[in-house]
N, C-alpha and C positions, 0 to 999 in steps of 0.2 A: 293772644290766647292760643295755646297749641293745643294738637288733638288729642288729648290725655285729660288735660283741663275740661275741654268742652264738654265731652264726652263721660266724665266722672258721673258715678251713680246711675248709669245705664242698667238697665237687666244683660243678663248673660245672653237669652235671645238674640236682643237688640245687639249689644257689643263684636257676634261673634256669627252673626248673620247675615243683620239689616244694615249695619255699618263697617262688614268687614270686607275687605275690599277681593280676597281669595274668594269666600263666599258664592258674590255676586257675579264674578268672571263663570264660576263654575256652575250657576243658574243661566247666565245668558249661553254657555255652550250646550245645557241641555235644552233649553227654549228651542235653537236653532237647530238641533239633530232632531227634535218633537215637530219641529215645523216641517222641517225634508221626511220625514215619518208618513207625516197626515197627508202631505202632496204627493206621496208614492202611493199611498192608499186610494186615492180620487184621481189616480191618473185616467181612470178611464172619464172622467169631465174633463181633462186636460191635454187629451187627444188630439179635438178637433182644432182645438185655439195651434198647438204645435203643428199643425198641418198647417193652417194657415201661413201662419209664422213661417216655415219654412217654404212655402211657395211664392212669398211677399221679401224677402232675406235678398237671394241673388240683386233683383234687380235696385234694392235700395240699399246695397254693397256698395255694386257699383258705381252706381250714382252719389253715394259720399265721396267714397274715393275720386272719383272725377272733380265733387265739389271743392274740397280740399284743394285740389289742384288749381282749379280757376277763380275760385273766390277772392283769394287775393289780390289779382290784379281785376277784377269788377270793382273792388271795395276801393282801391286806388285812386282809379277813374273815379270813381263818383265823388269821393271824397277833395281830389284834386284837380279836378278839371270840370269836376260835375257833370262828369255822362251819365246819360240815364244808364239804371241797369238794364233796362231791356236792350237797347240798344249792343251795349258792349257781347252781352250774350250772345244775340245774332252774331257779333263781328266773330265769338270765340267758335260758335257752331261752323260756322263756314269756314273756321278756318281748321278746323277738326276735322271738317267733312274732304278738305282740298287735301291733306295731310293722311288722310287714309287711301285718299286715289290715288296718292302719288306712293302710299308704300306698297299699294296693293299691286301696284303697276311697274314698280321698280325692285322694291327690296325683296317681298317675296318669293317671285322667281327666283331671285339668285338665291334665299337660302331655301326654297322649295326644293332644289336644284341638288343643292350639298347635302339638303338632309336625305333627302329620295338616295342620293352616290353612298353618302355615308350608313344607312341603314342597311344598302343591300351588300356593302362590302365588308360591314365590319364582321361578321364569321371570319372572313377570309385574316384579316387586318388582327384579330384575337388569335384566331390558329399561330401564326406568326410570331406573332411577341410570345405567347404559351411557347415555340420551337426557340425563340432565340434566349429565351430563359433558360433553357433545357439546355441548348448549347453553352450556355454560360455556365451550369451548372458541373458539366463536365472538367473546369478547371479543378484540379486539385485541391488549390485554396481554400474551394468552396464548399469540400466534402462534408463537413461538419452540419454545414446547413443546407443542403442537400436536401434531405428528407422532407425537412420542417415545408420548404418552399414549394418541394413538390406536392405535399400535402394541400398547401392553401391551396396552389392552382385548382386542383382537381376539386378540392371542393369549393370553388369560385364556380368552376366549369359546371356543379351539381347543381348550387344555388342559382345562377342565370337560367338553366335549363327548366329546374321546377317554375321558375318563376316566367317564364315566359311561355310555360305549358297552361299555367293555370290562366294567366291574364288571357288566352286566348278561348281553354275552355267557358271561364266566363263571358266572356266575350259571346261567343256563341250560344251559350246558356241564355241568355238574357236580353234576349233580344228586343222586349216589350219595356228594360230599362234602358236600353239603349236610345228608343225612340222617345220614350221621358225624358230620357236626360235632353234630346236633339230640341224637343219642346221648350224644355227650360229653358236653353240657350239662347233661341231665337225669339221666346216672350221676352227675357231680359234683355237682348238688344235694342227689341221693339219699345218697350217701357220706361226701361232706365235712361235714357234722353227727354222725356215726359219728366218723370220727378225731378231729374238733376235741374231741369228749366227753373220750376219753380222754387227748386231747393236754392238756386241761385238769383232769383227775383224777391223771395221770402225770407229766406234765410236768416239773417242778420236782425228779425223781429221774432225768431222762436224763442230767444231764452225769455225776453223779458213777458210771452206770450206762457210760458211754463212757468215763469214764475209766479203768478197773479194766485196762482193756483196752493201756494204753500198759503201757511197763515203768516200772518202780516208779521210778528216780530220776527219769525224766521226768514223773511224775504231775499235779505242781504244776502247770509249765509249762502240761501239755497242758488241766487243767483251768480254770487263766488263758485260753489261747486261748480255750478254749470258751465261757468267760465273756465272751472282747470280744468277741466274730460274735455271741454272741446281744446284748446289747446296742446293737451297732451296728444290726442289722436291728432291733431292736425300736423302737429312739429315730426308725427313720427311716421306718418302717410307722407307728408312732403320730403320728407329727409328722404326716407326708405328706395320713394322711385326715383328720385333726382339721384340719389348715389347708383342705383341701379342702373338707371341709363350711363350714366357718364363712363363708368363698367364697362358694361358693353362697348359702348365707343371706342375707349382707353382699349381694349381688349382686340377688336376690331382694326383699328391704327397698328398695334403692334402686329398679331398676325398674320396683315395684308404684306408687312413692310419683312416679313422674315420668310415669307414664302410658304405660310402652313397649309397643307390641304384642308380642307371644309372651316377653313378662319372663321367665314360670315358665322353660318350654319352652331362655331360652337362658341362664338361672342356674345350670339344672341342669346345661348342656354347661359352661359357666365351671367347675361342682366340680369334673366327672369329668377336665377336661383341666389344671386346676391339679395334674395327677400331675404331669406333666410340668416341672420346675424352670423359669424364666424364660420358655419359650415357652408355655407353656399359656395363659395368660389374655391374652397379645396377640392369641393365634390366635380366641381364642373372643369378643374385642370387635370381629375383621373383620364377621363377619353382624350384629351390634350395630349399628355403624359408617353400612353402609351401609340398616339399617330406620328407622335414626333419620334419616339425608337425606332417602329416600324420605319421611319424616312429617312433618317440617318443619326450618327450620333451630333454631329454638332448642330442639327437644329431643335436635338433635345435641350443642348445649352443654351441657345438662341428661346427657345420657349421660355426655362426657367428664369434668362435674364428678363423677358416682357413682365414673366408674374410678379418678379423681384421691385419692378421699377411700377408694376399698376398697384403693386400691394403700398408701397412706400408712397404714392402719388394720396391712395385712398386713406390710408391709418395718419396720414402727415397732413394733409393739407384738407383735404374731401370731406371726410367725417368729421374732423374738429370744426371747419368751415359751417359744413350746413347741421349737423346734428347737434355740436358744440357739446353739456350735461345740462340736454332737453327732460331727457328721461327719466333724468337722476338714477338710473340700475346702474347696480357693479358688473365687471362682467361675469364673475363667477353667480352671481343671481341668476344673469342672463342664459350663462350654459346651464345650470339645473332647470332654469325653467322652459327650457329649448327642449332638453332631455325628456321633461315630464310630461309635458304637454304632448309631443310627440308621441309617448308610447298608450296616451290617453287616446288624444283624438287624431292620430296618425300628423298627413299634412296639414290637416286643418289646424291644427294646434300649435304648429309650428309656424305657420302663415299670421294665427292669428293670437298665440299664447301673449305675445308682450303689451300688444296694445290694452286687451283685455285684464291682464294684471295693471297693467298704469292706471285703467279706470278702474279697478276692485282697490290701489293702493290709495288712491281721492279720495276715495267717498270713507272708505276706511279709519283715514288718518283723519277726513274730517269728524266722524263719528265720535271719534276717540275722542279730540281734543275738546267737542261740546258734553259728550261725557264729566271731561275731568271739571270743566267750568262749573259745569250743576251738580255733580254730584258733592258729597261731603263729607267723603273718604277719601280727599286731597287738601293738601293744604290752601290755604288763601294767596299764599305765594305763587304756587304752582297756579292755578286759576287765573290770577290777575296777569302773570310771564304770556301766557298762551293768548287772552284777549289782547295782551300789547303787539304780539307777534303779530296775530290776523288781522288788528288794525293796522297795520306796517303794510302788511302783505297785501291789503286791499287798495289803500290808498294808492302804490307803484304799481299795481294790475292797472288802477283806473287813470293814471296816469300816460301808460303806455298808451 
């Protein structure tokens, strides 16, 4: 019976309302801007909860992210060896804690060292490359563009200047956030090793503890979802810093072996900003870029060949290895949503826009697809395709 058949002798209501499928989309987008409406309305009842929220955030950040990291090999052990968890924990605390003495004690200093060298000379390290462009520019050749270049400089020179007048007026402005912020920082050290404990002793009984909680025929479902947002964050938290580290290392190796001044110092800025998907490691070879002109020309070439050989190492072997298509994003998704997120909620957004789209594309996709099941503005084809799928898809999650 097709939708034509069924559906014959309907009212025009019913036909062009209750069962049309335009309709209905454009009632659930009004529902959902009526519902952001009413919550803008009552924000002041929503206040205090986001206060909380935001002071409970930092340290159970980073206590996932750490979980993410060592859960794995707890569940391992337990699973094939049968260590306790608490045990393994302890072993992984002490070995976190020996691991921090020894970078505290070792690495530090040296980039303590280059960043302190590199901070107070790079005026001088800028002026320079600014004269050697100038001088370059004097070629003939390069009369035509001339202008243009001299142009950028000088408003590069404008843009650093504002922006390192105001970071500093603020800075001094705000002195009562500055000690806020110094508070957060050391409650989140204090704290976030408390939850990670348990997050990592408990852990592995919160879904089926969150699940109890749906109604019973939806259990499966709910418990599937719960399965892909952890998954997704987990494949993209462990990808993210494993490729990041290895960055820096890779970054680090080459540097050391080509003679760069402040290598340690700018390897380590190459890990922390490889968060960032496709712009992080162009941003972090500008200050690279221009120490290697300032030092001479052939260890500008010596730079380029390191990035040539870290970029090929990571986009060839590194990211298909550990990332593999966890994420399933294209990359042009990725750049608009790097873009958007960014000029929304600055770094935050940028730090944090993919994961949070992967868990808004979950729960989404799942929404949809128990949509098209129940509702009756799809065919019974479409309906029974999507329940074969998710019994496919569940069966090989529970497998794994």
């Amino acid at each position: 019976m097709d939708y034509k058949q069924k559906h014959k002798g309907e009212t025009v209501f019913k036909k062009w309302f209750l069962n049309n499928r335009f309709s209905i989309v454009l009632v659930n987008i009004l529902l959902f801007f009526l519902i952001i409406w009413v919550f803008n309305k009552i924000s002041f009842v929503l206040n205090p909860a986001w206060v909380f929220f935001s002071a409970v955030l930092p340290p159970l950040l980073l206590a996932i992210i750490q979980y993410y990291v060592m859960n794995p090999l707890v569940d391992w052990l337990e699973k094939k060896f049968k260590v306790p968890r608490v045990l393994t924990i302890v072993f992984l605390f002490l070995f976190v804690i020996v691991a921090l003495i020894w970078i505290i004690n070792i690495l530090v200093p040296i980039v303590q060292n280059q960043i302190n060298s590199l901070v107070r000379n790079w005026p001088h390290i800028w002026n320079d490359a600014v004269s050697a462009t100038q001088e370059a520019l004097r070629d003939p050749r390069l009369h035509s563009v001339k202008g243009s270049l001299n142009n950028m400089i000088d408003n590069t020179q404008k843009t650093l200047f504002k922006s390192g007048q105001s970071t500093i007026n603020a800075t001094l402005g705000n002195i009562s956030s500055a000690v806020s912020i110094i508070t957060m920082i050391v409650m989140t050290l204090i704290t976030a090793p408390f939850i990670l404990f348990f997050m990592l002793k408990d852990g592995h009984q919160l879904r089926p503890y969150i699940t109890k909680f749906a109604p019973e025929k939806w259990q499966p479902g709910f418990s599937k979802l719960l399965y892909d947002i952890n998954y997704a964050l987990a494949s993209y938290i462990r990808g993210q810093i494993t490729i990041a580290f290895w960055v820096g290392v890779m970054f680090a190796i080459g540097y050391s072996l080509v003679g760069l001044p402040y290598g340690a110092a700018l390897a380590v800025l190459a890990g922390f900003l490889n968060v960032i998907p496709y712009f992080g490691t162009p941003i972090a070879l500008v200050p690279v870029i221009v120490i290697a002109i300032m030092t001479s020309g052939s260890m500008l070439i010596k730079v380029l060949v390191v990035f040539i050989i870290e970029q090929t190492i990571e986009t060839r072997v590194l990211s298909p290895l550990i990332m593999g298509s966890k994420m399933a994003m294209h990359p042009v998704t990725t750049i608009l949503l790097l873009i958007g997120a960014s000029s929304v909620w600055g770094l935050w957004g940028v730090i944090f826009g993919i994961p949070i789209y992967a868990v808004l594309k979950i729960i989404v996709s799942r929404v949809y697809n128990y949509y098209r099941r129940e509702s009756e503005i799809f065919s019974e084809a479409d309906a029974a395709s999507l329940t074969t799928g998710d019994a496919d898809k569940t069966t090989k999650d529970t497998a794994k």
